[in-house]
C-alpha positions in Angstrom: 17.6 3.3 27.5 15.0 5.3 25.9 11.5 5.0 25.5 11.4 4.1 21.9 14.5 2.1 22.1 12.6 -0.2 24.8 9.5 -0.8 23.0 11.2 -1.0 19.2 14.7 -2.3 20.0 16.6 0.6 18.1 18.0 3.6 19.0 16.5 7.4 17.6 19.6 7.3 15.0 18.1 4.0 13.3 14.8 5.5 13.4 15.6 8.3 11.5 15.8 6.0 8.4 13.1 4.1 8.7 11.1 7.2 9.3 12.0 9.0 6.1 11.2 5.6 4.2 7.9 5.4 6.0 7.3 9.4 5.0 8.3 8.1 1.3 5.6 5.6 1.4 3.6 8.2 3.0 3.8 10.1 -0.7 3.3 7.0 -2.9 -0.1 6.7 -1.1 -1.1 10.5 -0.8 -0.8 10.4 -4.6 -2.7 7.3 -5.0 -5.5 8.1 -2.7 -6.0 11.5 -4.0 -7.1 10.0 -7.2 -9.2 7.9 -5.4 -11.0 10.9 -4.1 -11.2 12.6 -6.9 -13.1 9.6 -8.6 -16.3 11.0 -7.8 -16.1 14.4 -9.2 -14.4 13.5 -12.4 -17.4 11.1 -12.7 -19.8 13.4 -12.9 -18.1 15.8 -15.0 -17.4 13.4 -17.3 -20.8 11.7 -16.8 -19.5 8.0 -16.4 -21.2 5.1 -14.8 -19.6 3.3 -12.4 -18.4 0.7 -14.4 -16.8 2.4 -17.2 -15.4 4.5 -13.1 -14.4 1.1 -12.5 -12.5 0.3 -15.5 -10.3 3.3 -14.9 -9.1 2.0 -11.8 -8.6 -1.4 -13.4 -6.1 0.4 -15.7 -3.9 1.6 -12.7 -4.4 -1.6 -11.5 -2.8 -3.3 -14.8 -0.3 -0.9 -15.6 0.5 -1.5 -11.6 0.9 -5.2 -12.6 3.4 -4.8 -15.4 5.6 -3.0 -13.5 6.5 -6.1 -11.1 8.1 -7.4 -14.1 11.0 -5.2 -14.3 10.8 -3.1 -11.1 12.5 -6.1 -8.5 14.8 -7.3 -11.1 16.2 -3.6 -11.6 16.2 -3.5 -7.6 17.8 -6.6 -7.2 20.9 -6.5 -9.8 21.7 -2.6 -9.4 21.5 -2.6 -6.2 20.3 1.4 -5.8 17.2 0.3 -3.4 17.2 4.6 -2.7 17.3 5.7 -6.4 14.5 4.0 -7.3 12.4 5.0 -4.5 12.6 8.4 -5.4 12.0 8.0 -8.9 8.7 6.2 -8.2 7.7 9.8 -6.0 8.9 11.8 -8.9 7.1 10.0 -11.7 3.7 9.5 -9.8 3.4 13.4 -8.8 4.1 14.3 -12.5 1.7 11.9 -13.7 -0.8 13.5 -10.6 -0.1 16.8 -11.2 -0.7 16.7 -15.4 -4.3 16.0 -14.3 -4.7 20.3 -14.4 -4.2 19.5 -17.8 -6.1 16.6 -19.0 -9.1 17.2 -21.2 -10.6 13.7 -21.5 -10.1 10.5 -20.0 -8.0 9.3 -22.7 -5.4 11.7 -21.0 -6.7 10.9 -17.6 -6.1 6.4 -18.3 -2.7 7.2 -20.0 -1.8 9.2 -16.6 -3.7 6.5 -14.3 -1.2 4.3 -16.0 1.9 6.3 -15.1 0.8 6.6 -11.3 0.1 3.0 -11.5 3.5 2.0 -12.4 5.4 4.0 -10.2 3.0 3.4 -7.4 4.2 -0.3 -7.5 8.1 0.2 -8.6 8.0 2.1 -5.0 7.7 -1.1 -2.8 10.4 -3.3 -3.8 13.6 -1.1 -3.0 11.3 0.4 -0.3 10.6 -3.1 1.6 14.0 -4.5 0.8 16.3 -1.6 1.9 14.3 -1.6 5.3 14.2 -5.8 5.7 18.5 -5.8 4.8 19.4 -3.0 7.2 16.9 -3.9 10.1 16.7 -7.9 10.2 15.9 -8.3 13.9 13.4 -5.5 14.2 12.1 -6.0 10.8 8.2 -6.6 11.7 8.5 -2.8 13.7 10.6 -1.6 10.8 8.1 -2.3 8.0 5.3 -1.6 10.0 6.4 2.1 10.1 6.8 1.5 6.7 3.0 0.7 6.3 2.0 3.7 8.9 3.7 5.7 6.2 1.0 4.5 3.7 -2.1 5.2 6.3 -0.1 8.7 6.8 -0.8 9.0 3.4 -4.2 7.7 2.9 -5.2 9.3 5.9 -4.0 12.9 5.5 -5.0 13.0 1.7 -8.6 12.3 1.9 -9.1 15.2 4.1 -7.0 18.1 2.2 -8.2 16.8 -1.0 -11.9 17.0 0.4 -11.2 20.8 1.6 -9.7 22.1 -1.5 -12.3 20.2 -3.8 -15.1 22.6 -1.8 -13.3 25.5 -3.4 -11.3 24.2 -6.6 -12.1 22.2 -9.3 -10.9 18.3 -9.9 -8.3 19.6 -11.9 -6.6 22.2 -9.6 -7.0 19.7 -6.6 -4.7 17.1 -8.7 -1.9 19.7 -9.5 -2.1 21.5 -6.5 -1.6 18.7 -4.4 1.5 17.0 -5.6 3.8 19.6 -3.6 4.3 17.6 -0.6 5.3 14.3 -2.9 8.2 16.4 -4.8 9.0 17.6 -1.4 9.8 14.3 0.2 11.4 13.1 -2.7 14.4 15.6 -2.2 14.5 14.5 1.7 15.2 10.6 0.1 17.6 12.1 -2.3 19.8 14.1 0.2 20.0 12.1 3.1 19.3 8.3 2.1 20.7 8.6 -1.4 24.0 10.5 -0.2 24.5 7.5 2.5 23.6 4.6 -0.3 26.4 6.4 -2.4 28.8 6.3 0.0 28.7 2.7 0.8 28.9 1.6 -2.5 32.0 3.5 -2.4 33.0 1.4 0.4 32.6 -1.4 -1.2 29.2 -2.6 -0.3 27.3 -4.7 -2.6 25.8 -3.2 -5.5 23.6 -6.0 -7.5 24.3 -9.2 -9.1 24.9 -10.6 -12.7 21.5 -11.7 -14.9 23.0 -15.4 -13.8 22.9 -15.1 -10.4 19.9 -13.2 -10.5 18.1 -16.0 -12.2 19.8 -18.8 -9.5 18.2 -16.7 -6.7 14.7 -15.6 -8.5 14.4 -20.1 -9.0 14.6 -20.3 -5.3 12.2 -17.9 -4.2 9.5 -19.3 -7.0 10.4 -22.7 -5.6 9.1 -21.7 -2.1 5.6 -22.7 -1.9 5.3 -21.2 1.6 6.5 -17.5 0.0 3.7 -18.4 -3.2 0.9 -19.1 -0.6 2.0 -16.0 1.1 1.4 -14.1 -2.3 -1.7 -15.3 -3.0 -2.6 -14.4 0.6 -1.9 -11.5 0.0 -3.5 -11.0 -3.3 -6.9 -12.1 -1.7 -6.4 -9.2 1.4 -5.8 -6.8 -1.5 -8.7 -7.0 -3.3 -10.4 -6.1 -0.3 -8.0 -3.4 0.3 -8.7 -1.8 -3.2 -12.3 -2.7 -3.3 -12.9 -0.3 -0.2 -10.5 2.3 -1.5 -13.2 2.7 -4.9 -16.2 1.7 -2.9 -16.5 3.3 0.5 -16.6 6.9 -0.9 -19.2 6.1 -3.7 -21.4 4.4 -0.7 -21.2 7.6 1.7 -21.9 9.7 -1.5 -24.9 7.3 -2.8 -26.0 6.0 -0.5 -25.5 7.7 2.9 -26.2 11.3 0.8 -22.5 12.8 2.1 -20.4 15.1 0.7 -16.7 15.8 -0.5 -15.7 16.0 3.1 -17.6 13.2 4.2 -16.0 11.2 1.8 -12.7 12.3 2.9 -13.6 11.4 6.5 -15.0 7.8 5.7 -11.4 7.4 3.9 -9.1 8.7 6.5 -11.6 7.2 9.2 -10.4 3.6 8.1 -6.5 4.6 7.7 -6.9 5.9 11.3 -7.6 2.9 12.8 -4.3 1.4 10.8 -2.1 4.2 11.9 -3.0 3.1 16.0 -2.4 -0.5 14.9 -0.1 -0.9 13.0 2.9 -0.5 14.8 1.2 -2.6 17.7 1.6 -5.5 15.0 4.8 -4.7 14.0 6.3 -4.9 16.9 3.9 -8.6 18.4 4.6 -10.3 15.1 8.2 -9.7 16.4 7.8 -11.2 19.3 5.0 -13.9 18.5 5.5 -15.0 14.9 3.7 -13.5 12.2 0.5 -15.8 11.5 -1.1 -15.7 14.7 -1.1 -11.6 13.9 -2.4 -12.0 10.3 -5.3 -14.5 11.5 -6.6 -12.4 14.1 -6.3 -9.0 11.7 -8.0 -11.1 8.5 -10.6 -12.8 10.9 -12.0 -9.2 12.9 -12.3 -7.7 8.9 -14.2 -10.6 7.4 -16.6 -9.5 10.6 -16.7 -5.9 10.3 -17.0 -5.7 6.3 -20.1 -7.6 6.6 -21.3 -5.4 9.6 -21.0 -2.5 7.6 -23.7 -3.2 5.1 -26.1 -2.8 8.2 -25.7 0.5 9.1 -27.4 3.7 7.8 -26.3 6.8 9.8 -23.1 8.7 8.5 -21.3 8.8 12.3 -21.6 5.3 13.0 -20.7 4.2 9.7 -17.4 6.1 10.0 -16.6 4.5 13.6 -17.2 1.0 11.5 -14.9 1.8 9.1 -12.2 2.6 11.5 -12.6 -0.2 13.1 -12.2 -2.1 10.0 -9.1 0.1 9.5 -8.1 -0.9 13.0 -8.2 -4.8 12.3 -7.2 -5.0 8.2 -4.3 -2.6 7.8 -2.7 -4.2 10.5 -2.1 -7.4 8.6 -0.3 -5.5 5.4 3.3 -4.9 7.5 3.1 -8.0 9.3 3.0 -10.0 5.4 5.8 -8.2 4.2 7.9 -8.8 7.4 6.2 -13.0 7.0 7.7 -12.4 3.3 11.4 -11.0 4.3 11.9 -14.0 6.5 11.0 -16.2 4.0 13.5 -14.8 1.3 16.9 -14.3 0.7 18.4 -11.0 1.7 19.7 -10.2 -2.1 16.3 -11.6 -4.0 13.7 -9.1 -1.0 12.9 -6.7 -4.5 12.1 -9.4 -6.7 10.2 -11.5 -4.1 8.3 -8.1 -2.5 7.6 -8.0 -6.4 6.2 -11.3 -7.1 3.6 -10.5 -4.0 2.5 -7.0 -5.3 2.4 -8.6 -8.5 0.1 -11.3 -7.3 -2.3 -8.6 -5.0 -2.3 -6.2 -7.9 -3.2 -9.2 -10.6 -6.1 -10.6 -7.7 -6.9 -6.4 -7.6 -7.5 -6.4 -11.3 -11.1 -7.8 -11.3 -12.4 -6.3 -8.4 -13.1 -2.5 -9.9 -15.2 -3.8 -12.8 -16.6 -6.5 -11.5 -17.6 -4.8 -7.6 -19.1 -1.9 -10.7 -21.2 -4.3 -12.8 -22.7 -5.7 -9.2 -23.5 -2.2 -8.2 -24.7 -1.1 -11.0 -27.1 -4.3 -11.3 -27.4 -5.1 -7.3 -26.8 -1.8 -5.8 -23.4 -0.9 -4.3 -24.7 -2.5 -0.6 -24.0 -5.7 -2.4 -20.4 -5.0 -3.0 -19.7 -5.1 0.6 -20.7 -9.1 0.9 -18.4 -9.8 -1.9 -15.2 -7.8 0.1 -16.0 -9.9 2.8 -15.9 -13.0 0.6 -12.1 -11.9 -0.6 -10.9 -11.0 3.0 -12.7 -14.4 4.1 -10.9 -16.6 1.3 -7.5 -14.9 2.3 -8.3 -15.7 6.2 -8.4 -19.7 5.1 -5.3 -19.7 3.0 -3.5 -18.3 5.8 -4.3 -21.4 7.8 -2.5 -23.2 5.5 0.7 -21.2 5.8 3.7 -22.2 7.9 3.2 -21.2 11.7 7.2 -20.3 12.5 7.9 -17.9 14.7 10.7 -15.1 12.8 14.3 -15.9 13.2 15.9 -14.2 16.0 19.5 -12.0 14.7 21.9 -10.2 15.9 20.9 -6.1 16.5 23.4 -3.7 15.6 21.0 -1.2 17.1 22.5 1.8 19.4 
């Protein structure tokens, strides 16, 4: 027995797959958190406050929102969980790379909202193609899924720091879209042609608008899977509110650069990347809420730390460590979620929790802006600990079961 088939239960075949899923992730987020960089210096070019910086995130946010509506339904009754995932990359790098083109932010909100939308249509044939084909190692499954996404945040940060030292905003946003389109063919020709074949076989391929509405009733009858999603929708705004708010404190506030910024970033998705695999694999083995509670705990700790310390190198090992301890909840949810749910409703249901973060997410971008821009952004940090805080307490409340234990059909 190998290594990695002793400490994740599957062989190197079945890890291929969830590899190229976590590399798709990996894309969804590079696109997502290059705009996030980028925030900054299309702020001052454009000469925009941070509100008015805030509200332009609140539009990804919304348009991110809508899409739940139809994105798990059109997962869940056609049954191509691969398709879809690459037509969220293809989508979002288009909308990314059109930024060379913008000349106002008009442009710039009406391709926020693009990105937005396919940002979110990524996660429920992503999450549901990985909980249906790897049920007994699902918490290690999706929490590769989730390293794809620190991959992503971490890795973009930095190259989108370096080239914005010699290019401007606009050539950054085109320029680096090549590794998204990239991926997307990878999905295509290997996942895609195997999801083809299948169906050929004669697996499943959806369900009728009937059956579809039998199962969705269920899953909205689950109170355990609503207090999940709200949970979640609490850790989120945390999530999002350091994505906007961390680089505009190191820039502000600490007096750091491009590349600083980047560093600050990718300093937090490092410490994800070491953990969460590490919570993958224990929420396996120990249930899923003693994992979340001691993630959600450790950040309400840190957040508030943070707003303390006023030299640039310790402020990056902080935000790693808050890396560390909050991205290593987000895997261990979705696996909490994917035991809760039935195997043919896991698009709909992953979409009614990204729906719920992303509608909690909303408020945080304006309202984490009007604070700075009346309190200073220092401020902002008490009120991320508040969110991650209020998500902590409505995990106590959540079912402690440990995740059923099935069959593997690992090599």
């Amino acid at each position: 027995m190998s290594i990695a088939q002793r400490f994740t239960g599957l062989g190197w075949r079945d890890n291929a797959p969830i590899a190229m899923v976590g590399l798709g992730h990996a894309a969804t987020h590079w696109v997502a958190a290059t705009f996030y960089l980028l925030l900054p210096a299309m702020s001052s070019a454009l000469n925009l406050s941070y509100t008015e910086v805030g509200t332009l995130v609140s539009v990804m946010h919304i348009s991110s929102f809508s899409a739940n509506f139809f994105s798990g339904p059109l997962v869940d009754m056609t049954g191509r969980r691969v398709l879809w995932q690459v037509i969220s990359l293809v989508l979002g790098a288009l909308a990314l790379a059109a930024f060379g083109l913008a000349g106002g932010i008009l442009t710039i909100a009406a391709l926020v909202v693009v990105i937005g939308m396919t940002n979110n249509l990524w996660h429920p044939p992503a999450i549901s193609y990985i909980s249906q084909r790897f049920p007994n190692q699902r918490g290690y499954a999706l929490s590769i899924h989730a390293l794809g996404a620190s991959f992503g945040d971490t890795i973009a940060p930095i190259v989108a720091g370096v080239m914005l030292t010699t290019m401007t905003w606009q050539g950054t946003a085109s320029a680096s879209v090549i590794p998204v389109f990239g991926v997307a063919l990878m999905l295509l020709l290997f996942l895609g042609r195997a999801e083809r074949q299948e169906h050929k076989q004669g697996a499943p391929k959806g369900m009728n608008f009937n059956e579809y509405l039998t199962g969705l009733g269920t899953v909205l009858r689950n109170r355990a899977i609503l207090g999940l999603a709200v949970m979640s929708g609490f850790r989120s705004m945390t999530q999002n509110g350091l994505m906007l708010f961390l680089p505009l404190y190191v820039a502000d506030v600490l007096g750091g650069g491009p590349l600083a910024m980047g560093l600050a970033l990718s300093a937090m998705q490092a410490g994800g990347l070491i953990a969460t695999p590490i919570a993958g694999v224990l929420s396996d083995r120990i249930g899923r809420r003693p994992v979340v509670l001691m993630g959600l705990g450790s950040s309400t700790v840190v957040i508030a730390a943070l707003t303390v310390v006023g030299n640039e190198v310790a402020f990056v090992a902080g935000v790693s460590l808050l890396g560390f301890v909050l991205y290593a909840v987000r895997p261990v949810a979705h696996s909490w979620l994917m035991d809760l749910t039935p195997p043919a409703m896991g698009g709909s249901a992953t979409s009614l929790m990204f729906g719920t973060q992303t509608a909690f997410s909303v408020s945080i971008p304006i309202v984490g802006g009007m604070i700075a821009d009346q309190y200073g952004l220092q401020s902002v940090f008490y009120l991320l600990a508040a969110t991650v805080l209020a998500s902590n307490l409505i995990t106590l409340t959540l079912p402690k079961g440990r995740p059923a234990v099935v069959e593997s059909s690992s090599d």
